[in-house]
N, C-alpha and C positions, 0 to 999 in steps of 0.2 A: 633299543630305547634311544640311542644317543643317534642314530640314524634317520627316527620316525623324527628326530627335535631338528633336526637339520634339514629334511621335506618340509617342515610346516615353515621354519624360517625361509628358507626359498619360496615357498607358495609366495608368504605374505611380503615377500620383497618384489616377485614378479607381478603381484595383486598392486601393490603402492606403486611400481613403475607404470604399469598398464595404465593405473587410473590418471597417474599425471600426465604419460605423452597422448591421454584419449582428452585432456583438458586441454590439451592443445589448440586442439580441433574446436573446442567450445567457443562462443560469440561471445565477448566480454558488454555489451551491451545486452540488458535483460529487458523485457517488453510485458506487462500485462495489463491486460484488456477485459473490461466487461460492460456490457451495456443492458437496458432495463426501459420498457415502455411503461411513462408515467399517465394518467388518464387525468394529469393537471397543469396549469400554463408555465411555462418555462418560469414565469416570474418568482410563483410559489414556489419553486424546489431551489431556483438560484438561491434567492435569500435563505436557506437552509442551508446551504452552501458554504456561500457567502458570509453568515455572521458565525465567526468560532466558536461562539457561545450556546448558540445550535446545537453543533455537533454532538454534546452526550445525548441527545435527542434519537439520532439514529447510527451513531457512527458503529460499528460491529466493537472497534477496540472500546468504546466506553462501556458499551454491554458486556465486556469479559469481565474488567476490576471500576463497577462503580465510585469505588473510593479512590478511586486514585487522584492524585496531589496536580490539581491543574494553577497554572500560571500565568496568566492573560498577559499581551500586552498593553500598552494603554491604547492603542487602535486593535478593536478588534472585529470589525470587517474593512474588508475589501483589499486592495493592495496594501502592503506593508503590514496590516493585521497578523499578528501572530499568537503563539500560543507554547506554554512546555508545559509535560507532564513525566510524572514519576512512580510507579510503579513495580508491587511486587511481583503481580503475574507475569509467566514469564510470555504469553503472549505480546504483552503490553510493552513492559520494562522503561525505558527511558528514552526522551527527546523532545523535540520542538518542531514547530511545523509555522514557515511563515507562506502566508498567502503574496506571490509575486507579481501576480497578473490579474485584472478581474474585468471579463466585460459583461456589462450589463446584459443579464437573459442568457449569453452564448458562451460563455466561458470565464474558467478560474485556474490558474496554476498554482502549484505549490510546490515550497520545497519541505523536505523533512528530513533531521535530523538524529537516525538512530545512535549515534555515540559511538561506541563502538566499530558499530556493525556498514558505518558509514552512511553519506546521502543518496537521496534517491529526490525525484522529480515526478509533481502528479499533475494530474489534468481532470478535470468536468469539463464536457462538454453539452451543453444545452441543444439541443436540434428539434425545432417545433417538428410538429409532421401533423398528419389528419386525427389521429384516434388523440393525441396529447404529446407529448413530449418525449423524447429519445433522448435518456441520461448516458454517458458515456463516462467510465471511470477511468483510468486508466496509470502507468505510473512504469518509470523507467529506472534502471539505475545501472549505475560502469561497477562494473566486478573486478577489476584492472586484469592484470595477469598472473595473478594468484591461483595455483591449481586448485586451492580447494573452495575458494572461493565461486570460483567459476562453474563446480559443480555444486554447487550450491545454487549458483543461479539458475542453475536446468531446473530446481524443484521449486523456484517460486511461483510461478503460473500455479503450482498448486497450494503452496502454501499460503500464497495473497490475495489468489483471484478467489479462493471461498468467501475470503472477508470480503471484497468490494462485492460479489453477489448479495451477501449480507446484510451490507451498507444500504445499499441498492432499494432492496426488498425492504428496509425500513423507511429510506424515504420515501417508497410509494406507497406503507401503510402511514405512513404521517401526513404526506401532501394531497393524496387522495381523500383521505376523510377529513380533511378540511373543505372540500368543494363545496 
C-alpha cells in the first residue's frame, strides 16, 4: 500500500516536471486567426465593428450572457471608444475592451482587458475582394513565462478561435440581410 502511494507520487512529480521543462519549448506569444467571406461592402460590416454599441448585435460573448452589465464609454466608436462588462458566465466573466486604432473600411484594433487572466490585442481587418468582403479576426496576447500559462496558450486557437468563427458567422447573417 504504502509503496503503490509512493509510484503515484513519483508519477505525478515526473508528470508536473515534464509538463513545465515541455513549457519551455512553448512560444509565449499566442496568435489566433479567422477569416469569413462577407457578400457586403466593407463599409456595412466596418461600422458593426466600429460602433461598441453594435457589438451585442453579433458578438459570440454577448450571445452566452445576454444580461450582462455593460458600461460604455462616453466615445463609443472609433478610436479611443471603449467599453466594460461584467458577468456571471464563466465564458464571459469580466473586462473592457478599448478600440485603439480605426481605419475607415480597412481596419480596427483593440485592446482587451480580461482582469485577471490579463491583456490581449485584436484586430479586424476589412479586405474588399470580388464576391464582397474578407473579414479577418484575429487577436494576440504574451503568456510571459509562466509554465502554466504557456500551456494554456497552446489551447486558445481552440478555445477562441470557435468564438471569432461565431462572431464571424453573425456578422455575415447581420450584414448580409441588410443588402
Amino acid at each position: 500500500m504504502q509503496q503503490a502511494l509512493y509510484v503515484i507520487i513519483g508519477a505525478l512529480i515526473v508528470l508536473v516536471l515534464g509538463l513545465f521543462i515541455f513549457s519551455f519549448y512553448l512560444p509565449s506569444l499566442v496568435k489566433v486567426e479567422r477569416s469569413q467571406l462577407i457578400k457586403a461592402p466593407a463599409g456595412r460590416i466596418f461600422e458593426q465593428v466600429n460602433a461598441l454599441r453594435n457589438w451585442p448585435l453579433w458578438s459570440p460573448w454577448h450571445g452566452y450572457d445576454p444580461q450582462m452589465k455593460l458600461a460604455y464609454h462616453v466615445k463609443d466608436t472609433g478610436a479611443g471608444a471603449g467599453y466594460s462588462w461584467e458577468s456571471q458566465h464563466r465564458k464571459v466573466g469580466k473586462g473592457s475592451l478599448i478600440i485603439t486604432e480605426s481605419r475607415l473600411n480597412e481596419y480596427i484594433a483593440t485592446e482587451m482587458n480580461f482582469m485577471q487572466q490579463g491583456t490581449a490585442k485584436a484586430m479586424f481587418r476589412f479586405d474588399t475582394v470580388a464576391e464582397g468582403t474578407k473579414v479577418t479576426w484575429g487577436m494576440e496576447a504574451d503568456m510571459g513565462q509562466n509554465p502554466v500559462r504557456k500551456l494554456m496558450g497552446k489551447m486558445m486557437d481552440k478555445w477562441v478561435g470557435g468564438d471569432f468563427e461565431k462572431g464571424l458567422h453573425n456578422l455575415k447573417r447581420l450584414t448580409e440581410a441588410t443588402a
